[in-house]
N, C-alpha and C positions, 0 to 999 in steps of 0.2 A: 569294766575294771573289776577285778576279782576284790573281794571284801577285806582280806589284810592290807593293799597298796590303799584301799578307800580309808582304813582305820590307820595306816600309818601318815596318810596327809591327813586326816583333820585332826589328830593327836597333835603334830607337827603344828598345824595353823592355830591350833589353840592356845599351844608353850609359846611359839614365835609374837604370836599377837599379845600377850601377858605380857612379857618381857620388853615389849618396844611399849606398850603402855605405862611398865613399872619403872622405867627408865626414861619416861619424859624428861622430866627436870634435871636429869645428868646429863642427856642429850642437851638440851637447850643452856646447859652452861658450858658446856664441850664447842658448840658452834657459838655460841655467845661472841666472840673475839671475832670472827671472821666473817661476821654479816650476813647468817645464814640465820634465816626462821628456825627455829626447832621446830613448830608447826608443816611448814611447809617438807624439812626433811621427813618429818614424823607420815606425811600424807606421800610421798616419792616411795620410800620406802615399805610401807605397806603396800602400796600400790603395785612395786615391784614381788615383792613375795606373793602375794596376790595371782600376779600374772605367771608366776614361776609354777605356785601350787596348779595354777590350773592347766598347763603343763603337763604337771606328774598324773596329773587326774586324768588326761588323755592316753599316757603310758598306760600298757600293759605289762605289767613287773614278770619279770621270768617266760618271755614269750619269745621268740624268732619269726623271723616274717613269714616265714615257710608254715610255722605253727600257728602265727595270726590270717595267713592265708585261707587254710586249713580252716580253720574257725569260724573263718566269717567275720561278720559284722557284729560289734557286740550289742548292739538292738535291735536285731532278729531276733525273734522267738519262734520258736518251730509253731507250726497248728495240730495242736492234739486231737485226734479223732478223738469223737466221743461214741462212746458205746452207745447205743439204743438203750442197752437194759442197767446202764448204772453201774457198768464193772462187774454184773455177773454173768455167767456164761447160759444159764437158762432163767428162763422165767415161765411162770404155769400164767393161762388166763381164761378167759371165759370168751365163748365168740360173739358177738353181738349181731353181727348178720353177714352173709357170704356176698361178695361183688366178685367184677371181671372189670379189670385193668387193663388197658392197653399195652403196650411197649411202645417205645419210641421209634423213629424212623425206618430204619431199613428193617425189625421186623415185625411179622404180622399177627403172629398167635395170640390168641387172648391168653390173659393170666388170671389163673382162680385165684380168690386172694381171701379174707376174712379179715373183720376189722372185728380187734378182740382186745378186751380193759383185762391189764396184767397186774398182777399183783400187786405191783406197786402204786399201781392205781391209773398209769398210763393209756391210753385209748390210741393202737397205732394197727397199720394195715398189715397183713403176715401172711406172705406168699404160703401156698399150698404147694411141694413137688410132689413130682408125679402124676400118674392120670388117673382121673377119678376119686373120688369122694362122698361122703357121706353127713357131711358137718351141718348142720345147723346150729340155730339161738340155743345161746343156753349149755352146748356143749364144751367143755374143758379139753385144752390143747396145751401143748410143752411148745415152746418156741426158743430161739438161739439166733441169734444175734449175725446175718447176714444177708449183705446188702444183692439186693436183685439189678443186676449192672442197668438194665436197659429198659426196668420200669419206675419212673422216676417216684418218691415217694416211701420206696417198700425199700426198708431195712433191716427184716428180721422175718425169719423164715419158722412154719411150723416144721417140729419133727412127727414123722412117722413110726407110728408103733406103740406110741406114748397115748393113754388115758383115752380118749373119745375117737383118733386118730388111727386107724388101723393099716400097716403095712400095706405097700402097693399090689393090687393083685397079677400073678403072672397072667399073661394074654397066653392062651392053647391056641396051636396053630391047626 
């Protein structure tokens, strides 16, 4: 439920429940005559507004079903990807040693990777594209934030050309 329909029921339940409490005693000489608890009315009728408010708490004020369709469920929440690098788009780091990762089932190629502490103080694995390399410990690498589909693990990839990482070489045929 959107936050005005939230603040206009508990506004509401707050005057309504005042008012039936400040009015006990007028209540209970009103039914006085007719054998009726004023207690008892007093507990029927909150109990009735009660069940009304929670009602309007189930409403979604200014919607159409097409639009509450639309919507969804209102306690869904989406899943927010989370960045690797914290909401920035590179990050510099230092490599701490080179591996080879597998890929997952159907393919077979090893993945050069580096596991390298970024700036932020992070320690995560960062595929190498392209062929061939020269990185070891101790070298500085530029890295960006993208996921390797099919080796599980590696979310962020070095770029080429940046700091210790030099451009792929052409193959002469």
């Amino acid at each position: 439920m959107n936050i005005l329909a939230r603040s206009i029921v508990s506004s509401a339940r707050f005057c309504l429940g005042n008012s039936i409490e400040g009015n006990r005693l007028q209540l209970s000489r009103l039914y006085a005559n007719l054998g009726i608890q004023a207690g008892s009315l007093l507990n029927t009728a909150t109990s009735h507004i009660g069940n009304l408010f929670q009602g309007f708490e189930q409403l979604r004020f200014g919607s159409t079903l097409q639009a509450m369709h639309n919507r969804g469920k209102p306690y869904k929440t989406p899943n927010k990807k989370k960045n690797p690098l914290e909401g920035k788009p590179f990050a510099k780091g230092v490599v701490i040693k080179t591996v080879i990762r597998k890929p997952k089932k159907p393919n077979s190629a090893n993945r050069k990777c580096v596991v390298v502490r970024l700036s932020t103080g992070k320690e995560m694995t960062a595929y190498i594209p392209g062929e061939g390399h020269h990185l070891q410990e101790h070298n500085i690498v530029l890295v960006k934030s993208a996921k390797l589909v099919d080796t599980p693990g590696i979310k962020i990839k070095c770029v080429r050309g940046k700091y210790d990482l030099p451009h792929p070489i052409k193959k002469k045929q």
